[in-house]
N, C-alpha and C positions, 0 to 999 in steps of 0.2 A: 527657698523657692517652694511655692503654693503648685502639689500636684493635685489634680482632679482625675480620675477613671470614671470614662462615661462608659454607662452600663449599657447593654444589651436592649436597643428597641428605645432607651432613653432621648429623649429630647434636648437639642443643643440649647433651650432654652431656660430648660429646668436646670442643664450642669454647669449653665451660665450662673444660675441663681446661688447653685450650690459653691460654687468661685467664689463670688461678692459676698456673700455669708462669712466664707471662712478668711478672706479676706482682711475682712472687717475683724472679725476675731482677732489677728494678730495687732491689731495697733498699730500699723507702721503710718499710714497715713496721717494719724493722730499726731503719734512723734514726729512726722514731716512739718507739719502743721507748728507744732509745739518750740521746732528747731528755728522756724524762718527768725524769731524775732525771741532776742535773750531778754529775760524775766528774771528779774531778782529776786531770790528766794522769800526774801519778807512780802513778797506782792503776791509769791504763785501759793504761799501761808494762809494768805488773807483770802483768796480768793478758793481755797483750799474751804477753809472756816467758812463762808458765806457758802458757798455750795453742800459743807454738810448740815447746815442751819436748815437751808431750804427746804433737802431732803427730809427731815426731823420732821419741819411743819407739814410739809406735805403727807407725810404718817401720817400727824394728829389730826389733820383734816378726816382722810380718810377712815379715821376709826373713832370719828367725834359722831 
């Protein structure tokens, strides 16, 4: 369970922001996501490899 302490004069706004942040942080949504629909190991592999391919060239881009 995600607690929040709003501060003193703070804004329901900001402690809103501060919630979806840390939220976000924990992964649970991701693994909600990840659970709807079973993936075979050799597919979530491959797509595993393709995603750290990308990120690679995305590097070399950036530092070509």
């Amino acid at each position: 369970m995600i607690i929040i302490n709003v501060k003193e004069g703070e804004s329901l706004d900001k402690a809103l922001k501060r919630f979806k942040k840390k939220f976000e942080k924990t992964g649970v949504l991701r693994e909600l996501r990840s659970r709807q629909a079973f993936e075979k190991k050799s597919v979530a592999r491959r797509h595993e490899i393709k995603h750290a391919i990308y990120k690679q060239n995305m590097n070399l881009d950036i530092t070509a």
